[in-house]
C-alpha positions as CSV (number, residue, x, y, z in Angstrom):
1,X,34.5,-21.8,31.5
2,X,32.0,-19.1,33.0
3,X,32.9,-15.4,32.7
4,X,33.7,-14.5,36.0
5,X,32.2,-11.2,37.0
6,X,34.1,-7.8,38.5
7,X,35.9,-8.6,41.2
8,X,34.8,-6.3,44.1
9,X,30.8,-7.0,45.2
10,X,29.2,-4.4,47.4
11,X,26.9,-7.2,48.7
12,X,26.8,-10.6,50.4
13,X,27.3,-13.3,47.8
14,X,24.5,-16.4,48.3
15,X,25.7,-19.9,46.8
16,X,23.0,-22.2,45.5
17,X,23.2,-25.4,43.7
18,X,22.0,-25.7,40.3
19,X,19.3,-28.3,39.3
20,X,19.0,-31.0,35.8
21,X,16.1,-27.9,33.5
22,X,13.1,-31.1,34.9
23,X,13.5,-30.5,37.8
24,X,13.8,-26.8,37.8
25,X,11.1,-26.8,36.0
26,X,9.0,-29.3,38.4
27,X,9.5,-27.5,41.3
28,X,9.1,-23.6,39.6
29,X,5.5,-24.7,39.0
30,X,5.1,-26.3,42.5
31,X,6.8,-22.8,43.9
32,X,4.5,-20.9,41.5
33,X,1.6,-22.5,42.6
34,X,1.9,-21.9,46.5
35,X,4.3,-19.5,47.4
36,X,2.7,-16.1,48.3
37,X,3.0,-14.1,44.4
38,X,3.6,-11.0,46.7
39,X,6.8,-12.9,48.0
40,X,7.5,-15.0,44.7
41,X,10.7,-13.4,42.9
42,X,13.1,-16.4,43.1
43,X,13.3,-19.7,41.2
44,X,13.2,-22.7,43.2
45,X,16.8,-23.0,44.4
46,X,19.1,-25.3,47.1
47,X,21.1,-22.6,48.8
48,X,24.4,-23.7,50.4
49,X,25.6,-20.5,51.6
50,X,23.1,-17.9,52.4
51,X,25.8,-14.8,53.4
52,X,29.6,-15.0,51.6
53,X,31.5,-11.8,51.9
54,X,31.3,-9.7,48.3
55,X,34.7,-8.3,48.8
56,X,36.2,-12.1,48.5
57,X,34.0,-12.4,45.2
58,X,37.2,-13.3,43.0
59,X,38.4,-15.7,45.1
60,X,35.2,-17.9,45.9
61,X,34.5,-17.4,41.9
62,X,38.0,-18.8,41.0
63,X,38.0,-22.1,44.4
64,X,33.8,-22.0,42.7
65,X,35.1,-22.8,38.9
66,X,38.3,-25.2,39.8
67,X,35.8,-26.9,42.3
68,X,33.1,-27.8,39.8
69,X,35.8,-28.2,37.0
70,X,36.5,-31.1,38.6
71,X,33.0,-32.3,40.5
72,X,31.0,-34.4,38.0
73,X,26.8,-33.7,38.1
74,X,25.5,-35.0,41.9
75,X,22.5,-37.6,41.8
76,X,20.1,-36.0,44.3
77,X,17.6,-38.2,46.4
78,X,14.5,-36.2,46.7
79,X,13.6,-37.8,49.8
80,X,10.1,-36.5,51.2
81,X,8.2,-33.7,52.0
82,X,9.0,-31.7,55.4
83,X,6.2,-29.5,57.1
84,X,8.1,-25.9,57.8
85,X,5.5,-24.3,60.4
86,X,4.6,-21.5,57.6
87,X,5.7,-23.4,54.3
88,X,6.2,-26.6,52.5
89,X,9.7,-28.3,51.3
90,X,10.9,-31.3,49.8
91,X,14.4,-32.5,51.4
92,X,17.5,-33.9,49.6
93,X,19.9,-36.8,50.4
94,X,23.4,-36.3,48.6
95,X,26.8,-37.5,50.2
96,X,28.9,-36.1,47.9
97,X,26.9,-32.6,48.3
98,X,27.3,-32.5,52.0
99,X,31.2,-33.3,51.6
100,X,31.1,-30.8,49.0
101,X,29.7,-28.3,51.6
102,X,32.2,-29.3,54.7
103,X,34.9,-28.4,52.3
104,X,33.6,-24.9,51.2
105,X,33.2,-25.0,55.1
106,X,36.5,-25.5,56.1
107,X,37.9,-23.3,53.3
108,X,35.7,-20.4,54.1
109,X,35.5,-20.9,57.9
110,X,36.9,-17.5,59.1
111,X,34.4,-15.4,57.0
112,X,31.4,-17.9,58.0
113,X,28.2,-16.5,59.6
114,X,26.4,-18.5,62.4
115,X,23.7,-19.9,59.8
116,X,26.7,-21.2,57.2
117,X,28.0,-22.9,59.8
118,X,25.8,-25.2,60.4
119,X,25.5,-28.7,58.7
120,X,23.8,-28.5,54.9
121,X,20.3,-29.9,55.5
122,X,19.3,-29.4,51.4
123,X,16.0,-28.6,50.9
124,X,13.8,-26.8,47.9
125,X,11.5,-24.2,49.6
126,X,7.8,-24.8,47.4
127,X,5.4,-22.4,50.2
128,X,6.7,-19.9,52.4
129,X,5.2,-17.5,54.8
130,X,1.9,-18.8,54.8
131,X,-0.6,-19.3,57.3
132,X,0.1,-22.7,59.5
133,X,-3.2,-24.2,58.0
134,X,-2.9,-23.1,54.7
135,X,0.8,-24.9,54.7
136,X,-0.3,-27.8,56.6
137,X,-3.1,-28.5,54.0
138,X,-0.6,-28.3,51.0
139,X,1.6,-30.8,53.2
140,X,-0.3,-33.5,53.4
141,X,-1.7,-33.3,50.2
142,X,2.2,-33.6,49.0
143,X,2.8,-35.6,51.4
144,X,0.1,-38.6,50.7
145,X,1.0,-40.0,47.1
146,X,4.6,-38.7,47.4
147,X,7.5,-41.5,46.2
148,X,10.9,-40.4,46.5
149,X,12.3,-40.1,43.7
150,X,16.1,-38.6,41.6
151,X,17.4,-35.5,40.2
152,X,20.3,-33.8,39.3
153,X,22.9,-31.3,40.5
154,X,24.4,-29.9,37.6
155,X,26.5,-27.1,39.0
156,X,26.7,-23.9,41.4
157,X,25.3,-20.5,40.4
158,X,26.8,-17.3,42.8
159,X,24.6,-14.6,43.1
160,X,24.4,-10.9,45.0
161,X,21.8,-10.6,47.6
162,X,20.7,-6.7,47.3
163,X,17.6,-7.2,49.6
164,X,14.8,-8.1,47.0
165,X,15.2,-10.9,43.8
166,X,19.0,-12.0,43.2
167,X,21.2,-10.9,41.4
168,X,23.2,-13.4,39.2
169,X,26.5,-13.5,38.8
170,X,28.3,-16.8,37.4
171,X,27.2,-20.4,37.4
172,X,29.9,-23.1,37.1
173,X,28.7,-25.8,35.5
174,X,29.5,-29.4,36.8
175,X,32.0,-31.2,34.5
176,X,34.1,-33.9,36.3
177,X,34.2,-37.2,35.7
178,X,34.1,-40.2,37.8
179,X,33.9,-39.6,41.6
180,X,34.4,-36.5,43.4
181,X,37.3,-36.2,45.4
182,X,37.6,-32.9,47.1
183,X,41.6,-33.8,48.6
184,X,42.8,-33.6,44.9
185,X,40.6,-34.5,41.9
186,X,38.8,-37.4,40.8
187,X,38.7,-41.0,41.9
């Protein structure tokens, strides 16, 4: 069981999906390698949630710790490579992660901003803010060997968004077994 932090954040909360150490690794080096060093001060993450309120902190942690309790680890599809305009991602295929999402979605619906709204598309940013040519290069040289291929979801990590790097505040570490079943447990 994480160690939930203080209860009162005096900054929007950003919910991101936690990756099998591979993969993390994998795609640090890719983000490492192309994304502007200037810009560079994240780890390659999925966000879910770019703008929770800080002043519900204890509740999402505690909904955050009973949900993964129960969700067991998420085989990801990474399914291809998408061209951003200024940047480079790889896109995701999860069921279970999108009905994982519409439920955080219907929970936290009245405190939702326009962008959290919207359906997940999960992606892992590796180049951002970029010149078009410079991203379209790295694209199709991504793009032209690439095979889809699996990882894992092994949790959620919350963090405080102060305006530069993140700051962390509690992962939840995936540990159901079975299916998930968000109306009451496991299948």
């Amino acid at each position: 069981m994480p160690d939930l932090p203080p209860t009162i954040i005096d900054a929007p909360l950003i919910l991101t999906l936690l990756l099998d150490e591979e993969a993390q690794q994998h795609f640090d080096q890719l983000r490492t390698a192309h994304f502007p060093p200037a810009r560079n001060y994240l780890r390659a993450h999925i966000t879910l949630f770019h703008h929770l309120p800080g002043a519900d902190h204890a509740s999402i942690a505690q909904q955050l710790q009973a949900i993964a309790a129960a969700t067991p680890p998420l085989p990801l599809r990474v399914a291809g490579v998408r061209f951003l305009g200024q940047g480079v991602a790889y896109f995701l295929e999860n069921d279970q992660l999108r009905q994982l999402h519409h439920e955080l979605q219907t929970r936290w619906a009245a405190t939702l901003r326009p962008q959290d709204i919207q359906p997940l598309r999960p992606h892992i940013t590796v180049q951002n803010k970029v010149a078009a040519a410079v991203a379209r290069t790295l694209y199709e040289q991504l793009s032209a060997d690439f095979e889809p291929y699996n990882v894992t979801g092994t949790g959620l990590a919350l963090w405080a968004y102060r305006g530069g790097p993140w700051e962390a505040l509690a992962q939840f570490p995936f540990e159901g077994k079975g299916e998930l079943d968000l109306t009451g447990g496991q299948q």
